[in-house]
DRENMI-452634 format. One line per 8 residues: number of its first residue (from 1); their letters; for each residue z, x, y of C-alpha. Coordinates in pm, 1 decimal, padded with zeros to 6 digits. Layout:
# residues N
NUM	A	Z:X:Y ~ ...
# end
This chain:
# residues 486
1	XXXXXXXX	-07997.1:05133.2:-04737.7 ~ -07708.1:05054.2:-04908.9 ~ -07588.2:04673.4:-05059.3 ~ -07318.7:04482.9:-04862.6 ~ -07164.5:04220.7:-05003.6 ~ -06982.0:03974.4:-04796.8 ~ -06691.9:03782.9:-04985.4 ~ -06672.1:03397.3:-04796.1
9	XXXXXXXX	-06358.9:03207.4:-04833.1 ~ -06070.5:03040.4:-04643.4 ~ -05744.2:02935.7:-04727.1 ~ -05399.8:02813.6:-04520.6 ~ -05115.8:02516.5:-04645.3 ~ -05373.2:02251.5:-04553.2 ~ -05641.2:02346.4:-04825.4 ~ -05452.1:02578.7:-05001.5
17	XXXXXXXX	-05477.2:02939.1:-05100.6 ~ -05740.6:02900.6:-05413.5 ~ -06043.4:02976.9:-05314.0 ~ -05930.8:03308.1:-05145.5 ~ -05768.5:03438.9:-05466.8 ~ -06081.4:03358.6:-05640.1 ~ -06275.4:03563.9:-05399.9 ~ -06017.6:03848.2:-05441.1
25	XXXXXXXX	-06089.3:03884.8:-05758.4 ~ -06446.4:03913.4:-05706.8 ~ -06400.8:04177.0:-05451.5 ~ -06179.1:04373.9:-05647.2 ~ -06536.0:04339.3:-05930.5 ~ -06703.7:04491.0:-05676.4 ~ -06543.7:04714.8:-05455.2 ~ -06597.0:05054.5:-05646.9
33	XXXXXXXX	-06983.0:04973.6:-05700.1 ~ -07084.1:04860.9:-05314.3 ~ -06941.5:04783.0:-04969.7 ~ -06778.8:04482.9:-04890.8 ~ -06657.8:04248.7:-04663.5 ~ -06406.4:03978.9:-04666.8 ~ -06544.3:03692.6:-04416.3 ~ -06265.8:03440.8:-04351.9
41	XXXXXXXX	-06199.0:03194.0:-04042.0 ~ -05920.1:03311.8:-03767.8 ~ -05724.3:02989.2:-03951.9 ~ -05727.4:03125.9:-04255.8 ~ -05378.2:03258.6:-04371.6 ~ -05406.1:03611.6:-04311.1 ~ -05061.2:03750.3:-04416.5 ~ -05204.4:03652.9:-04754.4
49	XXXXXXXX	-05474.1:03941.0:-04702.5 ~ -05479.9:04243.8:-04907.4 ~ -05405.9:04505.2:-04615.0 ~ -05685.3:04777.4:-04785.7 ~ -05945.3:04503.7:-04764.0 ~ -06226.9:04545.2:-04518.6 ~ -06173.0:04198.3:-04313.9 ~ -06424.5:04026.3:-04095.7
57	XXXXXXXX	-06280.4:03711.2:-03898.6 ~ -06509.6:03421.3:-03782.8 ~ -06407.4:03299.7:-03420.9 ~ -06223.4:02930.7:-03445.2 ~ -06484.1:02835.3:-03202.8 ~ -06732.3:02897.1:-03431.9 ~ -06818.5:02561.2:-03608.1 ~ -06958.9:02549.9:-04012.9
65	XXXXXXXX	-07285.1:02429.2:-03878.7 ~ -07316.4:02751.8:-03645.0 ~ -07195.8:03020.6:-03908.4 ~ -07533.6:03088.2:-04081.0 ~ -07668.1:03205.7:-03728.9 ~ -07315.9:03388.7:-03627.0 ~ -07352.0:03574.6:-03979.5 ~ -07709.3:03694.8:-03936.8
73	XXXXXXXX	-07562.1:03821.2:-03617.1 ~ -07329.9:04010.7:-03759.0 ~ -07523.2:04150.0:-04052.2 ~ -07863.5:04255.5:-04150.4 ~ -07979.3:03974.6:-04430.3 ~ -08224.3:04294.0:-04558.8 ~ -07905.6:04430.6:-04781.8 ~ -07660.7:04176.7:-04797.7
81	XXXXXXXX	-07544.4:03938.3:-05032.4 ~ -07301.8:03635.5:-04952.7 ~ -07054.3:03531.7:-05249.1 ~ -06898.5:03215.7:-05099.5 ~ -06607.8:02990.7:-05210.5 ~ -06475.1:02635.4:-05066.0 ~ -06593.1:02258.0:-05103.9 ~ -06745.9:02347.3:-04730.7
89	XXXXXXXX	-06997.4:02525.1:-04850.8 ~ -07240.6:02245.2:-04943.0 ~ -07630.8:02177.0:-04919.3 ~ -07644.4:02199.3:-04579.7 ~ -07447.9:02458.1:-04569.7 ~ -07668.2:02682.5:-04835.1 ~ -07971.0:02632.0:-04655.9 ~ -07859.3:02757.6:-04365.2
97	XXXXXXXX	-07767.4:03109.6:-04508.6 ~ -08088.9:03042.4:-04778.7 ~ -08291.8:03040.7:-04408.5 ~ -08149.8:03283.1:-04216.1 ~ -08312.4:03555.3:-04548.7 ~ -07976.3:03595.2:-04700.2 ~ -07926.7:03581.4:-05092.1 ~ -07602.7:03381.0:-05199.6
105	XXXXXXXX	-07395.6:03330.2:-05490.5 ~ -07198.5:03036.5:-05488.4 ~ -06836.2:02938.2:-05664.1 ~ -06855.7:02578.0:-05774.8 ~ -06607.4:02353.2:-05930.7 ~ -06724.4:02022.8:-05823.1 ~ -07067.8:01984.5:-06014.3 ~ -07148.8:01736.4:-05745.5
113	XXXXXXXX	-07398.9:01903.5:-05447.9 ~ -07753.2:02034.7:-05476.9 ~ -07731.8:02376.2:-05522.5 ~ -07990.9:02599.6:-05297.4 ~ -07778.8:02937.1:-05374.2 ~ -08009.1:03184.1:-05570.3 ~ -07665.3:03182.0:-05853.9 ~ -07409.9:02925.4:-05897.5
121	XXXXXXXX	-07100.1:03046.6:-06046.4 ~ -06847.5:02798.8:-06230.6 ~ -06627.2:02900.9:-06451.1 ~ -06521.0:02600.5:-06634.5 ~ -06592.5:02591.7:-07001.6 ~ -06678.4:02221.2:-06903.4 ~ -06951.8:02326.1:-06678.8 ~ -07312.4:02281.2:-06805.6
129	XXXXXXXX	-07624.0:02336.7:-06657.9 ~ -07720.2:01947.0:-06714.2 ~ -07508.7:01880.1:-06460.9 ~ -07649.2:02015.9:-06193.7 ~ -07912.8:01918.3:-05933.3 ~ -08091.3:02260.2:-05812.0 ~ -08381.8:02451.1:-05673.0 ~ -08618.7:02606.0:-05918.0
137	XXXXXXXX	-08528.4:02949.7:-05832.3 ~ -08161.0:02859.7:-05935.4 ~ -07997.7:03028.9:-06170.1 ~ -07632.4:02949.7:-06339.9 ~ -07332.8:03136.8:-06483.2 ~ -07124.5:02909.4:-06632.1 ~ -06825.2:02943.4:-06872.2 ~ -06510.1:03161.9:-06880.0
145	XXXXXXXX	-06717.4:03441.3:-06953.9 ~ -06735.6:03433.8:-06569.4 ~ -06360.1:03413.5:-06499.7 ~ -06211.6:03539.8:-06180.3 ~ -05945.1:03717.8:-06345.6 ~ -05792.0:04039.7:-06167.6 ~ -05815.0:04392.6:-06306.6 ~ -05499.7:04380.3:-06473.9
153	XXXXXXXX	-05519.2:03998.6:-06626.0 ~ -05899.7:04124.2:-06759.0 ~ -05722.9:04409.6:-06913.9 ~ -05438.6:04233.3:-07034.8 ~ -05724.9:03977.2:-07216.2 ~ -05832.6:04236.0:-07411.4 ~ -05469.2:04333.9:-07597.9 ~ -05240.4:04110.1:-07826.5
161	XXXXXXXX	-04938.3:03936.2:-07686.2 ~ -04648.0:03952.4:-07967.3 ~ -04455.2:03610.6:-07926.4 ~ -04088.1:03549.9:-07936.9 ~ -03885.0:03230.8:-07870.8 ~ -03890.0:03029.0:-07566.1 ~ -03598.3:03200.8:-07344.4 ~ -03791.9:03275.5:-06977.9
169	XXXXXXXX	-03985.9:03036.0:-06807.8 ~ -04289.4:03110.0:-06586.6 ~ -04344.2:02856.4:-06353.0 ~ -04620.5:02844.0:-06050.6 ~ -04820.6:02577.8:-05829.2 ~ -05043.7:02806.3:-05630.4 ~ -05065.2:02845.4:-05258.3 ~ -04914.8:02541.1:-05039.2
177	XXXXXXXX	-04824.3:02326.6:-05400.9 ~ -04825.0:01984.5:-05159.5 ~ -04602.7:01796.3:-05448.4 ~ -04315.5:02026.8:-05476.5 ~ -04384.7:02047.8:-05825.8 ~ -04234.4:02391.7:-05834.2 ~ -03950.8:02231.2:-05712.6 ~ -03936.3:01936.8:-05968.6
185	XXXXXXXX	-04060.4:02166.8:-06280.8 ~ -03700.7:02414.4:-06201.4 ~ -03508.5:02154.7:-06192.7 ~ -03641.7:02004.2:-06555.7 ~ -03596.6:02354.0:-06692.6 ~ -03252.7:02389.2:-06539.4 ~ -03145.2:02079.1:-06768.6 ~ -03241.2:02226.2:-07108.3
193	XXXXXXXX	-02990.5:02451.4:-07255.4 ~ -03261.5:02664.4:-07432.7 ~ -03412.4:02849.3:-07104.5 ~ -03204.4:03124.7:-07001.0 ~ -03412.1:03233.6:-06712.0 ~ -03661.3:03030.0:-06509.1 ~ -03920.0:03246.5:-06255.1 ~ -04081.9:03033.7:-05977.9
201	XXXXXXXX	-04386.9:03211.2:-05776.6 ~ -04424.5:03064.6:-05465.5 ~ -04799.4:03070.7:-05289.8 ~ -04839.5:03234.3:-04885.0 ~ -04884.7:02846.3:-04759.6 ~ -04559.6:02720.1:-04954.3 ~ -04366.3:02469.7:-04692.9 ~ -04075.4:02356.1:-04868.2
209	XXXXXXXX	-03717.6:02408.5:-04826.8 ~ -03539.1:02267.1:-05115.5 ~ -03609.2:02531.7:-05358.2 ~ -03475.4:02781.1:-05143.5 ~ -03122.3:02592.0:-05137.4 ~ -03162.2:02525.3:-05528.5 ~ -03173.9:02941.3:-05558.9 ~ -02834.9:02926.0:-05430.2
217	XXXXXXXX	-02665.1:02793.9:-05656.6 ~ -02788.9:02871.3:-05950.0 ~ -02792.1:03183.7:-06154.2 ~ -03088.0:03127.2:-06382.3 ~ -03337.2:03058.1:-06129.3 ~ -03566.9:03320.6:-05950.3 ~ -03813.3:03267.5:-05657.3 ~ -04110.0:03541.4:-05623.2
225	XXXXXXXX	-04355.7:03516.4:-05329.1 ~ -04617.7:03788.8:-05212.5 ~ -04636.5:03965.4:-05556.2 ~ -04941.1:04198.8:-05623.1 ~ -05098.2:04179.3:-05948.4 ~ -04890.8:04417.0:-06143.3 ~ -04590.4:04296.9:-06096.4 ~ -04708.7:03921.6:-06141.9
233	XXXXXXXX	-04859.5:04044.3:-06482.9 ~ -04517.7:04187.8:-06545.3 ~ -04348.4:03854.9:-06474.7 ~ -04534.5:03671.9:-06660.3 ~ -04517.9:03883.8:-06986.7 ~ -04141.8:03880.0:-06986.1 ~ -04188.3:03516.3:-07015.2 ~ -04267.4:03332.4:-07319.3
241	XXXXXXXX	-04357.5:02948.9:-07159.9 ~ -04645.3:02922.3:-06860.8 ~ -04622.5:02594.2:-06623.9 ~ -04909.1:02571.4:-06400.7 ~ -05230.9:02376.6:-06273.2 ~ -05562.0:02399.7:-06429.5 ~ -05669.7:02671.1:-06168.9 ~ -05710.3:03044.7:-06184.1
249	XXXXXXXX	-05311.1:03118.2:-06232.3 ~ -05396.0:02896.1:-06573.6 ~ -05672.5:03154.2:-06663.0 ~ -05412.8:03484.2:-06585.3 ~ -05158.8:03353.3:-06811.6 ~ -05440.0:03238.9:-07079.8 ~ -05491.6:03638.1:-07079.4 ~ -05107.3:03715.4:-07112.0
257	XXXXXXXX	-05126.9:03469.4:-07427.8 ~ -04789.8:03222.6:-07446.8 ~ -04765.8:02864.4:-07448.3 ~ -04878.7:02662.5:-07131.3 ~ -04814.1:02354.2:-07002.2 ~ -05132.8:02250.7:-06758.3 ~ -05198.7:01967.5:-06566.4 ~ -05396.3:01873.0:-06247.2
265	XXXXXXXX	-05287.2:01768.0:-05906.0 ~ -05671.6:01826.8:-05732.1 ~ -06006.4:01731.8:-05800.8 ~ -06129.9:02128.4:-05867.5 ~ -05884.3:02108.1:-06160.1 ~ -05976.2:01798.1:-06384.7 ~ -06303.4:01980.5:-06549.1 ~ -06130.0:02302.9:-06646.4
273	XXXXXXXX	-05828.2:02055.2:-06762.9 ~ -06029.6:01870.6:-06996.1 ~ -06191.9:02157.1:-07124.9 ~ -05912.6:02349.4:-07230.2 ~ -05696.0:02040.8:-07319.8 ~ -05938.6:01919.9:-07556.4 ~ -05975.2:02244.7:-07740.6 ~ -05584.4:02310.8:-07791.9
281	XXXXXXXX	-05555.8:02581.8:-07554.4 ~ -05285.0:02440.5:-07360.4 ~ -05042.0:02128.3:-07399.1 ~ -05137.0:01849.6:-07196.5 ~ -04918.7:01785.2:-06870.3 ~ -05239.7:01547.0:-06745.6 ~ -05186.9:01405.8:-06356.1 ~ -04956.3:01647.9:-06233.1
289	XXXXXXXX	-04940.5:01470.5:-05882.0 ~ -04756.6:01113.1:-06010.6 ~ -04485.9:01378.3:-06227.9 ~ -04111.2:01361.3:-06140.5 ~ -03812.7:01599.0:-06242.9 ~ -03782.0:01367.0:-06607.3 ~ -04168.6:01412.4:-06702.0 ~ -04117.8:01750.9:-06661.8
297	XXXXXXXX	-03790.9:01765.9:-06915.1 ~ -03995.0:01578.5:-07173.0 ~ -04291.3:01767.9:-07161.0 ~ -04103.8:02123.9:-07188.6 ~ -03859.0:01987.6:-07502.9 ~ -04192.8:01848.4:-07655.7 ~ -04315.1:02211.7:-07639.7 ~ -03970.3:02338.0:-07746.6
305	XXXXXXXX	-03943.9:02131.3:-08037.1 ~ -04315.3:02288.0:-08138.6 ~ -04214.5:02564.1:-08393.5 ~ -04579.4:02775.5:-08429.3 ~ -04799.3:02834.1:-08157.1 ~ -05034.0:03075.8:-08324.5 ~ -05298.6:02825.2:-08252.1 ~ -05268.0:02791.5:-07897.4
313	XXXXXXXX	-05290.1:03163.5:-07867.1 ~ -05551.5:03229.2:-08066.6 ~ -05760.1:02997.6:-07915.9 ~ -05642.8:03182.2:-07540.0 ~ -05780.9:03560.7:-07725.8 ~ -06112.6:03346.8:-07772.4 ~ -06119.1:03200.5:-07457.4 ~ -06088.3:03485.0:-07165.7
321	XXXXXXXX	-06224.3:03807.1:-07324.3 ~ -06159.6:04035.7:-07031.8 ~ -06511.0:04161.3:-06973.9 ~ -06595.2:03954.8:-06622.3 ~ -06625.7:04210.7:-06405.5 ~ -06944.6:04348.6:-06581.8 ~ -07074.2:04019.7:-06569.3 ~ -07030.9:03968.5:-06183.7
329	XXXXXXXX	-07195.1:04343.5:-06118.0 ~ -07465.8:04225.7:-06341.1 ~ -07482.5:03862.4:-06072.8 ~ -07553.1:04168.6:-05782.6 ~ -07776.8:04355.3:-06016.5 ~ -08015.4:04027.6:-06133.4 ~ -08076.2:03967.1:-05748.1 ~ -08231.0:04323.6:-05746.1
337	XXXXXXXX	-08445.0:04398.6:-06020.2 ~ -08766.9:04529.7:-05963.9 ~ -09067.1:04717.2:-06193.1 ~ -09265.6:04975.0:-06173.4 ~ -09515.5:05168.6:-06467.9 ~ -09379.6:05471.0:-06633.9 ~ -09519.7:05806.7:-06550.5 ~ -09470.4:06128.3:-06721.6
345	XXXXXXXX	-09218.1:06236.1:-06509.6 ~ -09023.9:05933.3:-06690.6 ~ -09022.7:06145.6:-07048.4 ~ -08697.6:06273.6:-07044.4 ~ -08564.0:05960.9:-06896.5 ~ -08698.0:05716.1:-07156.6 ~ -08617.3:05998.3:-07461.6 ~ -08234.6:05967.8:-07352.0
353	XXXXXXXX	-08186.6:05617.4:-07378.4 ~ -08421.0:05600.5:-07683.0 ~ -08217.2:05870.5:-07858.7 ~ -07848.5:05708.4:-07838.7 ~ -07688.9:05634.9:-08158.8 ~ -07622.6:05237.9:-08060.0 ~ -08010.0:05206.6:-08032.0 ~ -08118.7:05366.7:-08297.6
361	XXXXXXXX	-07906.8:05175.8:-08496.0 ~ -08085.9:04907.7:-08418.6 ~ -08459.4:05006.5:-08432.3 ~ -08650.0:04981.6:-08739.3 ~ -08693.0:05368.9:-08726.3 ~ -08286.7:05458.3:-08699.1 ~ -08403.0:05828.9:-08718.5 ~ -08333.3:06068.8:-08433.3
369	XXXXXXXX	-08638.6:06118.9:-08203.8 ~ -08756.8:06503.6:-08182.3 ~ -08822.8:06591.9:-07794.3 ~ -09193.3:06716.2:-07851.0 ~ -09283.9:06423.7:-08073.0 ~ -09136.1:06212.7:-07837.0 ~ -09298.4:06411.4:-07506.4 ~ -09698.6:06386.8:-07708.5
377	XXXXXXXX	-09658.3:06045.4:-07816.8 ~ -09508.4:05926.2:-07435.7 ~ -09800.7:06113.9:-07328.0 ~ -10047.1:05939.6:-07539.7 ~ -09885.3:05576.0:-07417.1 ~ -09925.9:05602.1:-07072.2 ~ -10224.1:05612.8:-07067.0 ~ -10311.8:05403.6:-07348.6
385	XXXXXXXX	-10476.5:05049.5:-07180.8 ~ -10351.1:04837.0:-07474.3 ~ -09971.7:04933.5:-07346.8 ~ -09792.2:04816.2:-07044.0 ~ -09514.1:05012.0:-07020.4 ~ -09217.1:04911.3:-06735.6 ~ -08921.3:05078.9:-06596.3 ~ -08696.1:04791.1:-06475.0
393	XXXXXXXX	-08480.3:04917.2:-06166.5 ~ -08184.5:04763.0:-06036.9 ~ -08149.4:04853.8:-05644.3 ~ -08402.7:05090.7:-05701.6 ~ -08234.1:05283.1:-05962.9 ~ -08358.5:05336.9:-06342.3 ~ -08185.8:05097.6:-06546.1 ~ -08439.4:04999.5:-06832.2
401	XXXXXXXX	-08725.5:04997.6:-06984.8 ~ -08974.6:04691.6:-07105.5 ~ -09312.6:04778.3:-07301.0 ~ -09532.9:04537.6:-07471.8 ~ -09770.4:04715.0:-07712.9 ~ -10149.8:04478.8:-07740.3 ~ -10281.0:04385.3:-08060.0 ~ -10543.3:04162.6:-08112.9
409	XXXXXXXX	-10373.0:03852.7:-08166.2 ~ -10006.6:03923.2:-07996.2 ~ -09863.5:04133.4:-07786.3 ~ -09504.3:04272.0:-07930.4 ~ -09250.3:04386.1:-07676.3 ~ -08958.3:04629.7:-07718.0 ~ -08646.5:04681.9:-07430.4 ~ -08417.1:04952.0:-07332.9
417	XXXXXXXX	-08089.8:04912.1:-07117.1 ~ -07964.8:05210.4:-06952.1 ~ -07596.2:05244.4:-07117.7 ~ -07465.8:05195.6:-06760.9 ~ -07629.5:04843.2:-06716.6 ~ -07508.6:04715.5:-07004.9 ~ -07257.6:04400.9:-07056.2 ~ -07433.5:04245.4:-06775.3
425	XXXXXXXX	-07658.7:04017.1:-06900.3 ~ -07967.4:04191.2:-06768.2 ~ -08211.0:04179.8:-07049.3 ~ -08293.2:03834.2:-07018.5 ~ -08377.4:03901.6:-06656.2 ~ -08562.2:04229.7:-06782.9 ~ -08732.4:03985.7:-07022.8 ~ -08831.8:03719.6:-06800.0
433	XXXXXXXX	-08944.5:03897.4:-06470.1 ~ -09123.8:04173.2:-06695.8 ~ -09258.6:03894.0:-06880.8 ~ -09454.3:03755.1:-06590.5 ~ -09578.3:04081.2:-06489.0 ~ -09777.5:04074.4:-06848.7 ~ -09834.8:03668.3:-06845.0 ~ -10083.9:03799.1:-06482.7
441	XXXXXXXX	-10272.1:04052.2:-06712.8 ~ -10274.6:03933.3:-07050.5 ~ -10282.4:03582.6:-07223.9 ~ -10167.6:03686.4:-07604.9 ~ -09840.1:03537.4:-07679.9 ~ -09566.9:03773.1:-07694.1 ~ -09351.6:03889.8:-08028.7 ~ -09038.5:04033.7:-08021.7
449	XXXXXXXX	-08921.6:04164.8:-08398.7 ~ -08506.2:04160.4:-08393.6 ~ -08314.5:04273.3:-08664.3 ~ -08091.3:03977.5:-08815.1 ~ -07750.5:04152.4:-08757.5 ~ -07831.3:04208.7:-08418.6 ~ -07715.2:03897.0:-08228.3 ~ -07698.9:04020.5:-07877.2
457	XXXXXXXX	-08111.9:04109.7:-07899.3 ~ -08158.4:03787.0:-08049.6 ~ -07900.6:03594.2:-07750.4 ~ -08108.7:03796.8:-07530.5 ~ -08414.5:03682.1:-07635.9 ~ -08300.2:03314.0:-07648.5 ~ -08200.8:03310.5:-07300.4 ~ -08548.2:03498.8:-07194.2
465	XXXXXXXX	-08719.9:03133.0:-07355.1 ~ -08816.3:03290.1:-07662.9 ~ -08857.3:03079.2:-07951.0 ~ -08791.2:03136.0:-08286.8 ~ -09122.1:03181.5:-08523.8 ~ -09032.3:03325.6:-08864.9 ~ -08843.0:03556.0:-09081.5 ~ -08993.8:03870.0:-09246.4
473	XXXXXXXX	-08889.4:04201.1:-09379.6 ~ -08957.3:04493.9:-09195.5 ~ -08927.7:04838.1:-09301.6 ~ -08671.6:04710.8:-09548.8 ~ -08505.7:04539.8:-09298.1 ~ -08482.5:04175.7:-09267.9 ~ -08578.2:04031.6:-08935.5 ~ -08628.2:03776.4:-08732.6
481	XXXXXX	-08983.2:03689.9:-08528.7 ~ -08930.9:03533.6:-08184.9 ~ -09213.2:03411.8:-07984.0 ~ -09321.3:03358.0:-07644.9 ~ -09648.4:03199.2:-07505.7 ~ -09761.7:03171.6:-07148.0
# end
């Protein structure tokens, strides 16, 4: 049976456009790997729709508190998964779908509701566990490691942006923008003498007029609406100044690298703010909602005036590293990770992934493994009572393996990742869930020996609750011990 995924969001020129873009991103993470569905309300501003999207609409006389039921309806809760996105989306509303059998992953911003999804997604660097109120089964992924950055803006994160001198401006206020502030910010940037071209993208639930007569009569100014990701990427690297809210848009030109000037005008918006404010990623534009056309002129010369912004974009390269969408498969993949024991049939399998150059550079015996050494001692360890050897599967396919080897004091546990599965934060999961598995048979603490150089084993490891115990050499190379106890 295969896994659906059904994207949740709405969006029109009352709440905005936001949350949808969000969940486009996430569907294009997604698309190639499963099937799914974007679930939006009949209000919901539809010309603002991908048209190669697979769309579900929920009837206006549907109301919030009858949607669990009307999805259940709809879909099998067996294989899918809901990703939802909007402030309506709360308690109540998560244990609704939580009782109706589906699994959810839920976009926060807010920080503010008790979360009952099985993931909670924020991806504010301001975000910290700490500040939430959950269920036990909870889990978080939190930071811009987890940005909802489009295919081209993730690629675009992982490149160098050479700057040049202020000349274009890029200026956008998302989907409805209720201040004007589009409006206001062009007519700053028509003022200073410096800015040669000034490009205005205009969101699907834009209402204003004035712009559109401000276009008219002047040369300089350019109003976009409806652009697909490539050509928005394009925009924006022909421009060498970002204006724009703390909200995803901030995060897309963050990967382009230039200077930004960021603000807020909505609640969603102050966290990521005063995250990236603080750490002199962008220049601080602070309550965009209060600004008129003259804040705007002194904010942009301020930034003008500025003479090296190697700072600001380094600090953007550190920030948004491009690698989200292998982060959001491995969201799909944690909700479906199951083990069974190895069997001979395994052999090949497990000599494969032993055998690749990345891990035997980092086991303590870096030599390539011989197939009939491998296939006698595999043999041997199967059957062996003081092993418990694991395959981890992710939707039921091979993606891992976990084997804790019984001495008489400790156990000491080694992990594979299948190549594929990789990127994805898995081997914490792999860790934990395995680690219960032994915890029901066994009650020697575990040990897990890590090379020192290897800092994603020992992350890994962290975030599975091990604890450091000790440094040693071992086989010439110096290690670290980690510990875990029952």
């Amino acid at each position: 049976m295969s896994l659906k995924i059904l994207c949740r969001a709405d969006g029109n020129s009352i709440i905005g456009l936001g949350h949808m873009y969000r969940i486009f991103s996430i569907i294009e993470f997604y698309k190639d790997a499963f099937e799914v569905v974007f679930l939006t309300r009949e209000t919901s501003t539809l010309k603002s729709i991908p048209q190669d999207y697979t769309t579900k609409l929920i009837p206006e006389h549907i109301a919030l508190e009858q949607e669990a039921v009307w999805i259940r309806e709809q879909y099998s809760s067996k294989n899918t998964i809901l990703v939802a996105d909007g402030y309506q989306f709360n308690s109540i509303y998560q244990k609704q779908i939580k009782s109706q059998g589906f699994q959810l992953i839920y976009i926060d911003d807010l920080m503010s509701e008790h979360m009952f999804a099985d993931i909670v997604v924020n991806h504010s660097p301001f975000a910290k566990k700490e500040h939430y109120k959950s269920e036990i089964y909870t889990k978080f992924a939190l930071g811009t490691s987890y940005a909802m950055l489009r295919p081209t803006f993730n690629r675009l994160a992982q490149l160098k942006n050479d700057f040049s001198s202020v000349k274009e401006v890029f200026v956008c206020f998302g989907g409805a923008d209720p201040y004007n502030l589009s409006y206001k910010a062009a007519l700053a940037l028509l003022q200073i003498d410096n800015i040669k071209q000034i490009h205005v993208v205009l969101g699907g639930a834009y209402s204003h007029s004035d712009i559109y007569d401000l276009e008219q009569t002047s040369q300089n100014l350019k109003l976009y609406s409806n652009l697909d990701e490539e050509s928005l990427s394009l925009l924006m690297k022909k421009c060498q100044l970002g204006i724009a809210p703390s909200s995803t848009i901030l995060y897309e030109l963050c990967a382009v690298k230039m200077p930004i000037l960021s603000g807020y005008y909505v609640e969603n918006q102050k966290y990521i703010y005063k995250a990236l404010s603080e750490r002199g990623i962008v220049f601080k534009g602070d309550d965009f909602s209060i600004y008129t056309i003259q804040d705007f002129k002194i904010k942009i010369e301020a930034i003008l005036n500025k003479k090296d912004f190697s700072g600001y974009l380094k600090q953007q390269q550190q920030l948004i590293d491009g690698f989200s969408k292998s982060r959001f498969l491995g969201l799909i993949h944690q909700l479906n990770v199951t083990f069974r024991k190895v069997n001979l049939q395994d052999a090949k399998l497990v000599f494969d992934w032993s055998n690749e150059s990345v891990v035997r550079q980092f086991s303590f015996n870096s030599e390539p493994l011989i197939w009939e050494n491998h296939l006698e001692w595999f043999s041997k360890k199967i059957k062996d009572r003081n092993t418990l050897f694991l395959i981890a599967e992710v939707n039921n396919k091979p993606a891992g393996v976990v084997r804790y080897e019984i001495n008489e004091n400790h156990a000491v546990v080694g992990i594979l990742i299948d190549k594929t599965f990789r990127g994805q934060k898995l081997a914490p999961e792999f860790l934990k869930h395995s680690a219960k598995l032994y915890f029901k048979k066994y009650d020697l603490p575990i040990w897990a020996y890590i090379k020192k150089d290897n800092k994603a084993s020992i992350k890994s490891f962290e975030n599975a609750r091990y604890m450091y115990l000790k440094e040693e050499i071992i086989k010439g190379n110096s290690s670290f011990v980690y510990k875990l106890e029952k």
